[in-house]
C-alpha positions as CSV (number, residue, x, y, z in Angstrom):
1,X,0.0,0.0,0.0
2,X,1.1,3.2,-1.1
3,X,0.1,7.0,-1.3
4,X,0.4,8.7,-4.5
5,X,0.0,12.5,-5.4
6,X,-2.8,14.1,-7.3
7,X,-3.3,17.0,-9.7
8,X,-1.8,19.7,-6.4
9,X,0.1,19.6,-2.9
10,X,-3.7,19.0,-1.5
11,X,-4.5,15.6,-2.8
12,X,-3.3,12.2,-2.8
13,X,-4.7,8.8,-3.6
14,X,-3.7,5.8,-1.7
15,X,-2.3,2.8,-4.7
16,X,-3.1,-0.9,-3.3
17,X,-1.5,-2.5,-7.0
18,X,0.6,-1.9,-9.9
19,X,-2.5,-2.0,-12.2
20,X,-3.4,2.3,-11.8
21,X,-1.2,5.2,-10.9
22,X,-3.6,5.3,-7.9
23,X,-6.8,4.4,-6.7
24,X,-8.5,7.7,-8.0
25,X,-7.1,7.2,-11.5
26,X,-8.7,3.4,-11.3
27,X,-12.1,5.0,-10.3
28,X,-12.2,7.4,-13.0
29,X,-11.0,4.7,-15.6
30,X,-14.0,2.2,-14.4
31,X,-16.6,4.9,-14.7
32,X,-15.4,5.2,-18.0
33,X,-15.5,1.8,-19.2
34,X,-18.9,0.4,-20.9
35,X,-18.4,-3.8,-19.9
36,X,-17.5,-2.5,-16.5
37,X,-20.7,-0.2,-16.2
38,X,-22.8,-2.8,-18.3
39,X,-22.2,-5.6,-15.6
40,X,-22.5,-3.1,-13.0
41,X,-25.8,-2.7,-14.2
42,X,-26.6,-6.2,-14.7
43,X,-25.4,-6.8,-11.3
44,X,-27.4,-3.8,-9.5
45,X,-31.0,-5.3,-11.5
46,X,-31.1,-2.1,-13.8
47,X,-33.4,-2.8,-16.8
48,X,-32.3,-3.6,-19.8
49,X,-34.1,-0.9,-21.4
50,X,-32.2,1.5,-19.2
51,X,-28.5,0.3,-19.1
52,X,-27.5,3.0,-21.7
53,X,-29.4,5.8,-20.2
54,X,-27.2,4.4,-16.6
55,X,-24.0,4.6,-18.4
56,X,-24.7,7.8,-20.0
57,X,-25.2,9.1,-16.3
58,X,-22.1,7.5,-15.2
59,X,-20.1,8.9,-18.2
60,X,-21.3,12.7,-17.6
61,X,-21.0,12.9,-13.5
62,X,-17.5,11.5,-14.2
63,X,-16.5,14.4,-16.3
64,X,-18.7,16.9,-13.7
65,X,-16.7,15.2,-10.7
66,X,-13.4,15.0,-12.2
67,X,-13.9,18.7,-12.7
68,X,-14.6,19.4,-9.3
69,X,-12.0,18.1,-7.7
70,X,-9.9,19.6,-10.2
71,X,-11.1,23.0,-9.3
72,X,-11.1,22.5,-5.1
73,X,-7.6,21.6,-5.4
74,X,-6.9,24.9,-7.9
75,X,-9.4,27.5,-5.7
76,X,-8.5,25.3,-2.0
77,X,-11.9,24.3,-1.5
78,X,-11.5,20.4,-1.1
79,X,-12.4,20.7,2.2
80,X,-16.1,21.9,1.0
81,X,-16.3,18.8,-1.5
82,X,-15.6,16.2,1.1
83,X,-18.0,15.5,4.3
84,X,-18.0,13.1,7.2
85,X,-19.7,9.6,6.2
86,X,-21.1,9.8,9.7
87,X,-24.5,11.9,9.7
88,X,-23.9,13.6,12.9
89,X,-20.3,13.3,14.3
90,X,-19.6,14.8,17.8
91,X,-16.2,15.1,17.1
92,X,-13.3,15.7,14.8
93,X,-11.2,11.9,14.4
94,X,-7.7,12.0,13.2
95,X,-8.0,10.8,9.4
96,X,-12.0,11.9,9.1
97,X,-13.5,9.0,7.1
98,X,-15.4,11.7,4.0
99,X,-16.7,11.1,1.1
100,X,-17.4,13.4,-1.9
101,X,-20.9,13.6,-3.0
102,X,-21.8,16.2,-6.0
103,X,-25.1,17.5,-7.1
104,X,-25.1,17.9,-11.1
105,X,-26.4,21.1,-12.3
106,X,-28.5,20.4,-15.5
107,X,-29.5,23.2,-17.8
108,X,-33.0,23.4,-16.2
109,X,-32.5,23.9,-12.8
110,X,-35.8,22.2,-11.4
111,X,-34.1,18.8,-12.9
112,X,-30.5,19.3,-10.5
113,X,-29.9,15.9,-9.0
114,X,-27.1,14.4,-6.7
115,X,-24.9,12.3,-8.8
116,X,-24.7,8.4,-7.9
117,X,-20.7,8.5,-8.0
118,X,-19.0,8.5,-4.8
119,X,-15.2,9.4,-3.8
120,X,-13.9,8.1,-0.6
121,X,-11.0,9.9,1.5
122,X,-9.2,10.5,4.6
123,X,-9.1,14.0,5.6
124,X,-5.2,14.4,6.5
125,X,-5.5,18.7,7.4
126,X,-8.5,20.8,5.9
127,X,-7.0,21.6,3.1
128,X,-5.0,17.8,2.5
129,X,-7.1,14.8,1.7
130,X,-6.1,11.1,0.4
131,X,-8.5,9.3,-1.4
132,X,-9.2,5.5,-0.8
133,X,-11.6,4.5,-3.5
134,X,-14.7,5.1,-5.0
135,X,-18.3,3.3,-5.8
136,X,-21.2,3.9,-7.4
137,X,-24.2,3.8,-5.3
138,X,-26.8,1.8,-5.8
139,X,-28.7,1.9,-1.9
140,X,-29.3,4.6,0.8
141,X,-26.5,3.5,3.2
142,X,-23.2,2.5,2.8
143,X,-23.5,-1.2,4.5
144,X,-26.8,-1.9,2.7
145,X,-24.6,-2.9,-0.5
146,X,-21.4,-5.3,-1.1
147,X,-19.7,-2.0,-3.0
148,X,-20.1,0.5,-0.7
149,X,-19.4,-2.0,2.1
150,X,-16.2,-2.6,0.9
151,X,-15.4,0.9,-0.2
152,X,-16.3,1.7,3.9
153,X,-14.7,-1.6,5.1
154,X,-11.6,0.2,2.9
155,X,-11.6,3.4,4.4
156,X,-11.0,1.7,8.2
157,X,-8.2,0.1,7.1
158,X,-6.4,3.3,5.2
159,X,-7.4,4.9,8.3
160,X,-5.7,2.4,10.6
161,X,-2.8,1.8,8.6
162,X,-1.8,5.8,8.9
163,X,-2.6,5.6,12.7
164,X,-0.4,2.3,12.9
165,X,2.0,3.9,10.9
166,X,2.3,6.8,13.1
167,X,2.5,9.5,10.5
168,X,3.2,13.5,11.2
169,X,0.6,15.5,9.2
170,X,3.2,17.8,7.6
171,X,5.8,14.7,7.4
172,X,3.0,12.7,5.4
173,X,2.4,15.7,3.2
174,X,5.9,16.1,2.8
175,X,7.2,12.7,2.1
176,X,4.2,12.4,-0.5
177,X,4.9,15.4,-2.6
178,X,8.5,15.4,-2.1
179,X,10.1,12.5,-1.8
């Protein structure tokens, strides 16, 4: 397991294989390929009549995603992307388990809606994240489906292994971008 930088000195991915750069870059290359979003679909019961409207979804909130993260790491506004994946959390944890859910502006702004893509990270500082994964959600909480189990079940583990590790904030940052 390794922790690979991202677009700016405010983002990171974590990299579990040799397969993808990072974890992030695996995401975005999965929501971009049709067999993977066709047995996704499949597997998640979608109708048959609907699979290329799904995919067509998938493809756009990519691009709308990848350019939001883009632009919180250019204007330093990742901390605004990324929120707790606990509803109500009494207290700040070292390595905040977040996620990254985006509403998509459409054209007509009665028809906005909240995209079905979701990026996992750690929340290092406020203005320093490392992503862990990424899922496509397909029920209303995390444990209710094997994906974003495992995308959760992830997150715990990336969390522990920093703790465990016993990194320094600004010697993580450092040691990422600079090393």
């Amino acid at each position: 397991m390794e922790i690979t930088p991202i677009f700016t000195e405010k983002l990171a991915s974590f990299k579990y294989d040799n397969l993808f750069k990072s974890e992030y870059h695996k995401r975005m290359d999965n929501w971009y390929d049709n067999e993977y979003l066709f047995d996704k679909a499949i597997e998640n019961n979608i109708d048959e009549d609907n699979i290329d409207q799904f995919i067509d979804k998938i493809f756009y909130d990519r691009e709308f995603i990848r350019g939001e993260i883009k632009r919180g790491c250019q204007e330093d506004c990742l901390f605004d992307l990324f929120t707790s994946i606990h509803n109500n959390p009494i207290s700040l944890l070292k390595y905040e388990e977040s996620k990254a859910k985006f509403l998509i502006k459409l054209k007509n702004k009665y028809k906005d809606r909240r995209s079905v893509l979701r990026i996992y990270a750690l929340r290092i500082t406020n203005n320093f994240f490392i992503i862990t994964g990424g899922a496509i959600k397909f029920s209303q909480t995390m444990q209710e489906h094997p994906d974003t189990l495992f995308e959760l079940n992830k997150l715990k583990d990336c969390r522990e292994f920093l703790i465990e590790e016993d990194y320094c904030d600004e010697d993580m940052i450092d040691n990422i971008f600079y090393n």
